[in-house]
ZADREN-256890 format. One line per field, with one value per residue: x, y, z of N, C-alpha, C, CB in turn; residue number from 0. Coordinates in steps of 0.1 Angstrom, whole numbers, always signed. Glycine has a CB too. Example, Ala and Ser with C-alpha at 12.3 -4.5 7.8 and 13.67 -1.06 7.14 Angstrom:
<sites>
nc1 = (+132 +128)
nc2 = (-57 -22)
nc3 = (+78 +71)
cac1 = (+123 +137)
cac2 = (-45 -11)
cac3 = (+78 +71)
cc1 = (+132 +129)
cc2 = (-33 +0)
cc3 = (+78 +79)
cbc1 = (+113 +141)
cbc2 = (-45 -6)
cbc3 = (+90 +57)
lose = (0 1)
</sites>
This chain:
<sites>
nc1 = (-81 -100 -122 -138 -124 -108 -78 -66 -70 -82 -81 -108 -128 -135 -167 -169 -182 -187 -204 -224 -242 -251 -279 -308 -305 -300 -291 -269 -272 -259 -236 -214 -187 -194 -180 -182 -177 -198 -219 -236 -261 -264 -285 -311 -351 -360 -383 -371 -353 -316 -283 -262 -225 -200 -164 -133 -107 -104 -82 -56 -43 -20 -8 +3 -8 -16 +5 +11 -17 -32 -33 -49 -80 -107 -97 -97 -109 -120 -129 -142 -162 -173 -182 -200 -223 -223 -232 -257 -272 -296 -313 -313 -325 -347 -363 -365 -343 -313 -275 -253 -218 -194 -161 -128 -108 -99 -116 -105 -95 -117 -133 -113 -120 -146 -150 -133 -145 -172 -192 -226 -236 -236 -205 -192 -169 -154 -130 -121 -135 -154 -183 -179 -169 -187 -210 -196 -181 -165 -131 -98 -58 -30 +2 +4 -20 -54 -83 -117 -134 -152 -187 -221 -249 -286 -305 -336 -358 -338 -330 -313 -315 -307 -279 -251 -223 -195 -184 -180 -179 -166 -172 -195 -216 -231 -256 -265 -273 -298 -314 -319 -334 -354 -371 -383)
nc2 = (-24 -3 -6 +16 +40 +58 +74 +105 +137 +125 +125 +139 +128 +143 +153 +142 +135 +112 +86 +98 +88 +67 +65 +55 +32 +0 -28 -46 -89 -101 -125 -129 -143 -150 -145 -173 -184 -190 -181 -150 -137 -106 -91 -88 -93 -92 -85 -76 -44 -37 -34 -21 -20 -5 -7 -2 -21 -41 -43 -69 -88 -99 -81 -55 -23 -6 +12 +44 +48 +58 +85 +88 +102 +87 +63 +48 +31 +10 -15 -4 +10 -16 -32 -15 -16 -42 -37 -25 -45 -60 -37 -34 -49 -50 -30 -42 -40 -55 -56 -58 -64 -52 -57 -55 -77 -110 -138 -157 -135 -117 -136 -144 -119 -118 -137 -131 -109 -113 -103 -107 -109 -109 -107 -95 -108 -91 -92 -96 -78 -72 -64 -39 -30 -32 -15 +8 +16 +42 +40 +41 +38 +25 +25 -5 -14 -17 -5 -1 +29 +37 +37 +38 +18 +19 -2 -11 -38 -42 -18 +10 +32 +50 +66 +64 +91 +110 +93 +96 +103 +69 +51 +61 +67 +44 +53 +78 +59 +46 +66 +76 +52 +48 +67 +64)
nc3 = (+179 +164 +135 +123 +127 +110 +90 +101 +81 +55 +20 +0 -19 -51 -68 -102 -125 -132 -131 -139 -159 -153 -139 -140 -159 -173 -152 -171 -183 -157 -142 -114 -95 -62 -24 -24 -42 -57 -86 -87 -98 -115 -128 -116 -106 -85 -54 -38 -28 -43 -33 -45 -39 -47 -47 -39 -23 +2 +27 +36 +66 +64 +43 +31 +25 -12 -24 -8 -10 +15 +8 -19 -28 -19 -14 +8 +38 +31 +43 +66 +59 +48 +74 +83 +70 +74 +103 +101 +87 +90 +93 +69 +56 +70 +55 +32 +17 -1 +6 -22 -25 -44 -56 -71 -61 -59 -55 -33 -15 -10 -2 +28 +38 +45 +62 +82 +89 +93 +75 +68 +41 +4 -9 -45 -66 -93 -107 -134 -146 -158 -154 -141 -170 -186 -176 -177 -147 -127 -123 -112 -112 -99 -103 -122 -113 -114 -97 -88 -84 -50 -58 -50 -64 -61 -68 -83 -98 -113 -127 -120 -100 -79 -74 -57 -55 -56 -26 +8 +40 +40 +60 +73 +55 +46 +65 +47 +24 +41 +46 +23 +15 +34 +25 +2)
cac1 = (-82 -114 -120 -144 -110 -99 -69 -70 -73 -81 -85 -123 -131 -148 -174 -161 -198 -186 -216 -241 -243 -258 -293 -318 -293 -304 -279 -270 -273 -241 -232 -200 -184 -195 -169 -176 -171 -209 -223 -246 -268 -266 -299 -325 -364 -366 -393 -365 -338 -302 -277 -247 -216 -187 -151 -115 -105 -102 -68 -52 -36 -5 -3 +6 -19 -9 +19 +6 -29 -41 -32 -59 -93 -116 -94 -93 -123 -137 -131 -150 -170 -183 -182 -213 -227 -227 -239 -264 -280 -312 -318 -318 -335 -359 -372 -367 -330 -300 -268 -243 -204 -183 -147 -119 -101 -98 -129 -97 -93 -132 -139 -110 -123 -157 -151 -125 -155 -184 -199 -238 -243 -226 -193 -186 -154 -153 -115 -118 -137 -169 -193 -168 -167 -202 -216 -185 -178 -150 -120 -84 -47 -17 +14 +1 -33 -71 -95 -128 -137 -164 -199 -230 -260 -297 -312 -349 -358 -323 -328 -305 -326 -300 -267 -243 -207 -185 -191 -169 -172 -171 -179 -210 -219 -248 -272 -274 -281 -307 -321 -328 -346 -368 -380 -382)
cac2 = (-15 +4 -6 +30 +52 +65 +85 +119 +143 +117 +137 +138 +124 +150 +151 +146 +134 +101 +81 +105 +81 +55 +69 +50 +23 -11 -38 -59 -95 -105 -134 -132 -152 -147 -151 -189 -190 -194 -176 -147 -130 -89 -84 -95 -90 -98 -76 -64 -35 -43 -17 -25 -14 -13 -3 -3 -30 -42 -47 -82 -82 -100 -77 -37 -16 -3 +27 +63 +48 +68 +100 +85 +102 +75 +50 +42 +30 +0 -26 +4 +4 -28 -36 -4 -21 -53 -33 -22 -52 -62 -25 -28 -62 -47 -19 -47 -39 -61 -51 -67 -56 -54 -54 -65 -86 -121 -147 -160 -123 -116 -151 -139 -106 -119 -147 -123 -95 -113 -105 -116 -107 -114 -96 -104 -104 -83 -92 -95 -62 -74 -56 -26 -27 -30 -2 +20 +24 +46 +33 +47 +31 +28 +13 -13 -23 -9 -5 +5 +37 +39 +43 +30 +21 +16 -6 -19 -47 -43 -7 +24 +43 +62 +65 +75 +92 +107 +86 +103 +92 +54 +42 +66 +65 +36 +60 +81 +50 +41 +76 +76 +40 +51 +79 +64)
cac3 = (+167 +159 +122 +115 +125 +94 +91 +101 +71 +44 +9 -1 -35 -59 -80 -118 -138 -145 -129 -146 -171 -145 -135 -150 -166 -171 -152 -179 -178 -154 -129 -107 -84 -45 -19 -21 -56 -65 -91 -83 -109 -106 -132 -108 -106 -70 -51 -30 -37 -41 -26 -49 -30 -54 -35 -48 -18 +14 +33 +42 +82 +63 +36 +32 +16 -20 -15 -10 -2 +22 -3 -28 -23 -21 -18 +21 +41 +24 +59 +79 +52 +45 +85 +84 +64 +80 +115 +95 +76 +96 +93 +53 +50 +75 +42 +19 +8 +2 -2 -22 -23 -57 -58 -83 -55 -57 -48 -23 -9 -8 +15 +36 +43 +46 +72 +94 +97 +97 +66 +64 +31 -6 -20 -54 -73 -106 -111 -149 -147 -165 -146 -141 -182 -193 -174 -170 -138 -125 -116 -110 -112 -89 -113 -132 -114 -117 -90 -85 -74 -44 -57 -47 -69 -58 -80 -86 -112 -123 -135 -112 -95 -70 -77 -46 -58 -44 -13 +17 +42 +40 +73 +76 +40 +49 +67 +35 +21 +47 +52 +8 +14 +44 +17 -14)
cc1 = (-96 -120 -131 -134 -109 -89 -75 -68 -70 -86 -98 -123 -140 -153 -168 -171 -194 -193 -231 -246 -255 -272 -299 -310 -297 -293 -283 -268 -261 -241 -221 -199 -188 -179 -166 -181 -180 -211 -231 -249 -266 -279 -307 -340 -369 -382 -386 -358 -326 -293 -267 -239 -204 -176 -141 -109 -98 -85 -68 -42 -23 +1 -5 -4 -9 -1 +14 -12 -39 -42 -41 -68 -99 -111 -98 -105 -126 -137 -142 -161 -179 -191 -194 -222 -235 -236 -249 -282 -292 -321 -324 -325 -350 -372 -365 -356 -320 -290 -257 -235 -199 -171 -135 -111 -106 -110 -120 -98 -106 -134 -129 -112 -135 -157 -142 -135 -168 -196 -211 -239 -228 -219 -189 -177 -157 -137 -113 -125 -145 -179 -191 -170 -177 -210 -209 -186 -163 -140 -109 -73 -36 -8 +4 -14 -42 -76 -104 -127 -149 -175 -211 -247 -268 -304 -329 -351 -348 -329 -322 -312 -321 -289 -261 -228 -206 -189 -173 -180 -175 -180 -188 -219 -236 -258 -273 -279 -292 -319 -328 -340 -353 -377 -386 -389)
cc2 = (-14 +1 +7 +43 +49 +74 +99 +125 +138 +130 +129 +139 +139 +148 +151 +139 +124 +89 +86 +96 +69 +52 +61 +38 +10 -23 -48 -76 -105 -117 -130 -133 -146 -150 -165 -195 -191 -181 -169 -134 -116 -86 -94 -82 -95 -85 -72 -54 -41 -27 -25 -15 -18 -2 -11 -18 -28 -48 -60 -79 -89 -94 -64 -35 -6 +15 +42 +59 +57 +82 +100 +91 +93 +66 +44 +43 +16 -9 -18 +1 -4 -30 -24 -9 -32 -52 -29 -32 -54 -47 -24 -37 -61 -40 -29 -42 -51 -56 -64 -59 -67 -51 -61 -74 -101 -126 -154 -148 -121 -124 -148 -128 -113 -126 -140 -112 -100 -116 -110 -116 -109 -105 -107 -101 -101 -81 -94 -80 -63 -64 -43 -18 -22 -18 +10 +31 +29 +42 +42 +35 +32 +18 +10 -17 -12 -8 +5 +16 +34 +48 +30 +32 +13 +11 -17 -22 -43 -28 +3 +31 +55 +60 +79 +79 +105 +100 +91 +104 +79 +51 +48 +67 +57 +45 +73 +75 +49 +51 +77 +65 +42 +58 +78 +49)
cc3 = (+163 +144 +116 +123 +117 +97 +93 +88 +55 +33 +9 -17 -41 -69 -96 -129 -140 -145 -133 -151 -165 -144 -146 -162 -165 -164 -161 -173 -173 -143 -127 -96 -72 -39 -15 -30 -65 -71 -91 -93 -105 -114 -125 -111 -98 -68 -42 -36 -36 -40 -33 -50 -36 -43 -41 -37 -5 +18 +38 +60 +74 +50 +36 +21 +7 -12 -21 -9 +6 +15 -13 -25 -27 -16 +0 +29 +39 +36 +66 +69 +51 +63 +93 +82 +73 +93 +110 +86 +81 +94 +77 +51 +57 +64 +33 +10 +12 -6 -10 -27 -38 -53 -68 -76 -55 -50 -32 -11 -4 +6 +26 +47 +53 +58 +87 +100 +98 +89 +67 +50 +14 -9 -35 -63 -87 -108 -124 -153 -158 -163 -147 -157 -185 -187 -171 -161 -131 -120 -118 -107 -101 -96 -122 -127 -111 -103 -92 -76 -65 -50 -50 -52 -63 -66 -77 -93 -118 -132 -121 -108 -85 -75 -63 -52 -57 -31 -3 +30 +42 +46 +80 +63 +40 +60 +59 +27 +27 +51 +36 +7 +19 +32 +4 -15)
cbc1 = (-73 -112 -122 -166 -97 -108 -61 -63 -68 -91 -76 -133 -144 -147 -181 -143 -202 -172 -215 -240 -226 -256 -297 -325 -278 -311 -275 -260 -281 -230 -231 -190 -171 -208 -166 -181 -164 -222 -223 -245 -284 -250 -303 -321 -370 -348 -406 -358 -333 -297 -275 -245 -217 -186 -152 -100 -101 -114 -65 -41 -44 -2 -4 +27 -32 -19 +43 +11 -26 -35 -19 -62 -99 -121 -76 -80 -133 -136 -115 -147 -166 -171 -166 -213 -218 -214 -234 -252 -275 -310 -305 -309 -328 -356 -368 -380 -322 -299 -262 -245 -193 -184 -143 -108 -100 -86 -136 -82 -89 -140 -136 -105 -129 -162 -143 -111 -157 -185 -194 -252 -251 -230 -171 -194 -143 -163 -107 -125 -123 -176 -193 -148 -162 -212 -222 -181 -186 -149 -117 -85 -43 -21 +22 +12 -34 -84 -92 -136 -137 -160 -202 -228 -261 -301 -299 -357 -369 -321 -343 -297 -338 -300 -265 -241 -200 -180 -196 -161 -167 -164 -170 -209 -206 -246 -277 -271 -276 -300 -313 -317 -346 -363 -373 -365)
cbc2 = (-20 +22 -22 +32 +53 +74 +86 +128 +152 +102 +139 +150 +107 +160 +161 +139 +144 +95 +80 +116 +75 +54 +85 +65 +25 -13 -44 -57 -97 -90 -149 -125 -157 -158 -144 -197 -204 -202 -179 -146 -135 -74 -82 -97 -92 -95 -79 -67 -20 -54 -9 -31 -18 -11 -7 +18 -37 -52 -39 -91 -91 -115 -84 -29 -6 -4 +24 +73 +42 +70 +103 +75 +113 +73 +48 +49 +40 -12 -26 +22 +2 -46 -37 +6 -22 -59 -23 -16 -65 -66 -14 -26 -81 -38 +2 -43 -25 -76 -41 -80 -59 -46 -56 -57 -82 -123 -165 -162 -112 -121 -174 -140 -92 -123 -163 -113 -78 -104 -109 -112 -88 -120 -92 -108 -118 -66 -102 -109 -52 -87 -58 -34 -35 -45 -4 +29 +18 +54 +17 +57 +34 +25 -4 -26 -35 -19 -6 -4 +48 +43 +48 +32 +19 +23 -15 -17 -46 -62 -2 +32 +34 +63 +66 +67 +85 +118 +63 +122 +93 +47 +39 +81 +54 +18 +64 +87 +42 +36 +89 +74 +29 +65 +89 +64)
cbc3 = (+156 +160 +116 +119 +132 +82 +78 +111 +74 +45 -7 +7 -37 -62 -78 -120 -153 -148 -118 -159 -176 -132 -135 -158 -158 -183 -139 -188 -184 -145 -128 -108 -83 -36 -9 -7 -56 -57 -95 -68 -111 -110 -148 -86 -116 -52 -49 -21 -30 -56 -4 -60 -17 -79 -18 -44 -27 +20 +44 +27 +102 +63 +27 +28 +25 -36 -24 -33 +4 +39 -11 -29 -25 -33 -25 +29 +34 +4 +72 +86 +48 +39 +90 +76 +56 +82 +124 +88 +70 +115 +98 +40 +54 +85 +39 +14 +10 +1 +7 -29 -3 -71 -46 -93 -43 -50 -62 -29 -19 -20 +12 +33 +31 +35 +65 +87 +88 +100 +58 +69 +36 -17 -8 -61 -72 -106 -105 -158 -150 -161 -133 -139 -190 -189 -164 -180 -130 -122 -121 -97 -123 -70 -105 -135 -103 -129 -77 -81 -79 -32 -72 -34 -82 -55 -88 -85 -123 -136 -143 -118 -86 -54 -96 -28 -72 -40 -16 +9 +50 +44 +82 +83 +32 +58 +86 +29 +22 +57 +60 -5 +16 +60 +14 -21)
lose = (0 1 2 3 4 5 6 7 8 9 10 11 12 13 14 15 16 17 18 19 20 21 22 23 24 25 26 27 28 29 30 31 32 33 34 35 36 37 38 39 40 41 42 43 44 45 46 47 48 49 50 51 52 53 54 55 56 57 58 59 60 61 62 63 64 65 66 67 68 69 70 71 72 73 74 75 76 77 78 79 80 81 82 83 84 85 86 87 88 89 90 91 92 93 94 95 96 97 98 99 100 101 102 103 104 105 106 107 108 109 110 111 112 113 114 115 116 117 118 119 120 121 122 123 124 125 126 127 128 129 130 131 132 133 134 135 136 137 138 139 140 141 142 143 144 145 146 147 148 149 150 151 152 153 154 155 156 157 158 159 160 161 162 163 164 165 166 167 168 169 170 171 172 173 174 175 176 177 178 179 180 181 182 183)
</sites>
């Protein structure tokens, strides 16, 4: 199984202004958990970038993805996704980026993904929806539970400097990432 096949004619997220708000946005001052539970600051004042890669969530192999899924725009991708990403990382830590991956799933869920694909780099769990809250970022419902929609902020000294959304498609998504850092 290929994990950057996506369904044939996945819907395509559209634009609806609700990351306007982001640009130039200071991240407030947040820790949350990595996928091995440790605590990892999101306002930094490194001297690199941080590509933070939030996404509604990755699939389990022993468990069905929520129902009507693939009918979501946005929703489907984030495995190819991240696993772009991951083919990707020497490429971003080459220009002095790291990414790190948000999602509201489980620190359990997260280290599973993370150890099945590979992962170099940190995902951190926003399952109380701290992060999500404080800077209102968009999310969407299916029944009773929340996820994150797919965006992707560029940040330097913890201030927003790109903001990617709609992001379509996933699992090519990182070389418009990689083509805005060459330039910028």
């Amino acid at each position: 199984m290929n994990l950057n096949d996506l369904p044939e004619n996945l819907s395509e997220p559209k634009e609806d202004k609700t990351c306007d708000h982001l640009l130039n946005l200071t991240i407030p001052d947040i820790s949350l958990p990595t996928q091995n539970g440790n605590l990892l600051k999101i306002n930094r004042f490194d001297t690199f970038k941080l590509i933070i890669f939030c996404y509604p969530m990755t699939g389990h192999p022993d468990r069905p993805l929520p129902e009507n899924w693939d009918f979501i725009p946005g929703a489907r991708g984030c495995t190819s996704q991240n696993c772009s990403i991951r083919d990707n990382y020497d490429n971003l830590v080459k220009i002095n980026a790291l990414p790190i991956g948000v999602s509201t799933q489980s620190v359990f869920d997260i280290k599973e993904m993370t150890m099945r694909l590979h992962i170099p780099y940190d995902i951190v769990s926003d399952q109380e929806f701290i992060f999500t809250s404080k800077i209102n970022l968009p999310t969407f419902s299916i029944k009773e539970k929340k996820f994150l929609k797919r965006v992707t902020l560029i940040v330097e000294n913890s201030i927003i400097k790109k903001i990617f959304y709609p992001i379509f498609s996933p699992n090519t998504h990182i070389y418009d990432v990689l083509n805005w850092l060459n330039k910028n």
